[in-house]
FIMI-973153 format. One line per field, with one value per residue (C-alpha): x, z, y; residue in one letter. Coordinates in nm, 3 decimals, padded with zeros to 5 digits. Example, Ala and Ser with C-alpha at 12.3 -4.5 7.8 and 13.67 -1.06 7.14 Angstrom:
% FIMI-973153
px = (01.230	01.367) $
pz = (00.780	00.714) $
py = (-00.450	-00.106) $
r = (a	s) $
//
This chain:
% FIMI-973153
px = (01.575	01.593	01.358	01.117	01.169	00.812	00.757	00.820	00.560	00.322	00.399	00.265	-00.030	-00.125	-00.064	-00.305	-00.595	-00.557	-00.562	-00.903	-01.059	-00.953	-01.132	-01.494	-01.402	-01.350	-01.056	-01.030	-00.973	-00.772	-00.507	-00.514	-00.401	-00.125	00.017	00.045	00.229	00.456	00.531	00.653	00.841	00.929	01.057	00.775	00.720	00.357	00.226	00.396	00.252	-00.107	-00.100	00.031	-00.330	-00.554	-00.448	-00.532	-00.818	-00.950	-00.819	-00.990	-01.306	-01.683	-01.711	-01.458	-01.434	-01.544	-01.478	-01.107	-00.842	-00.672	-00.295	-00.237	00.007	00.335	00.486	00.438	00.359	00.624	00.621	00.928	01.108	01.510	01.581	01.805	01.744	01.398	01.249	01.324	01.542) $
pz = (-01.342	-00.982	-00.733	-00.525	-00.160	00.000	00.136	-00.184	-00.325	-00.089	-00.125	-00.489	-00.409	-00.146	-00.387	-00.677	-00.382	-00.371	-00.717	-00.740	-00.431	-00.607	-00.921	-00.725	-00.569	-00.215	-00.131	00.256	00.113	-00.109	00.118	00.357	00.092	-00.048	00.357	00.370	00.082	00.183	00.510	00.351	00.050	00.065	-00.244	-00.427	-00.695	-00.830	-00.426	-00.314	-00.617	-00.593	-00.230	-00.314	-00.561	-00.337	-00.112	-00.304	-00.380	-00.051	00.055	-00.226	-00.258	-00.195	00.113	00.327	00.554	00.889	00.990	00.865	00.975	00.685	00.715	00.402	00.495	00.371	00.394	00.318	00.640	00.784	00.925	01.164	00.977	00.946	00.572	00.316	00.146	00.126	00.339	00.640	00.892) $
py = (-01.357	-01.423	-01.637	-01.392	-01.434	-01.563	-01.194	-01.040	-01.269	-01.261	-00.828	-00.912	-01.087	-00.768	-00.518	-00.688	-00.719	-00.375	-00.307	-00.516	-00.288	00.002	-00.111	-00.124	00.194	00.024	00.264	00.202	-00.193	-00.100	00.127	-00.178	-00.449	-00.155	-00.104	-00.474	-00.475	-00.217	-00.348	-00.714	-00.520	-00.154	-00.140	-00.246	00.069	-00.045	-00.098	00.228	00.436	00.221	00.335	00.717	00.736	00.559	00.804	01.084	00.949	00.893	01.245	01.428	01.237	01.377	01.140	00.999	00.724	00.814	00.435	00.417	00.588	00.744	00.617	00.889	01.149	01.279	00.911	00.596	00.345	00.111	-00.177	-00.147	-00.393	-00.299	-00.233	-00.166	00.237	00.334	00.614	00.362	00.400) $
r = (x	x	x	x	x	x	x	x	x	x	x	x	x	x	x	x	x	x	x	x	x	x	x	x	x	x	x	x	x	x	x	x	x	x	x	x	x	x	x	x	x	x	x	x	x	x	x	x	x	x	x	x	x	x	x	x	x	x	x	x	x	x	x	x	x	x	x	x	x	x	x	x	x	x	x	x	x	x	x	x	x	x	x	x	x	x	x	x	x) $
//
């Protein structure tokens, strides 16, 4: 098992926030904590498909945010970052 690299850590960290906003229902929170997870690891699977159902979620609920942009679209968000594979280029 390899050593984590302090951005894929601190991806980690991001990524269970959002999974605790998502559990009291604080999407907007959530989607936030998930994008900031994104942008320090890209290929994070559980932040990229926590962010995918927040998404839906937020797109599909009774009453959206009229305070929060909603990032949610056909993509994930970047950061700008130069990676390796991924939808980033």
């Amino acid at each position: 098992m390899r050593n984590l690299t302090t951005d894929e850590f601190l991806a980690q960290v991001h990524n269970n926030l959002g999974v605790i906003h998502s559990e009291t229902k604080d999407y907007d929170a959530a989607a936030r904590e998930y994008e900031a997870a994104l942008d320090l690891d890209p290929r994070l699977p559980a932040a990229l498909y926590n962010w995918g159902t927040t998404c839906c979620v937020r797109t599909h609920s009774d009453r959206p945010s009229a305070d929060s942009p909603n990032r949610c679209g056909s993509t994930p968000p970047t950061s700008g970052r130069s990676t390796t594979g991924g939808w980033r280029t």
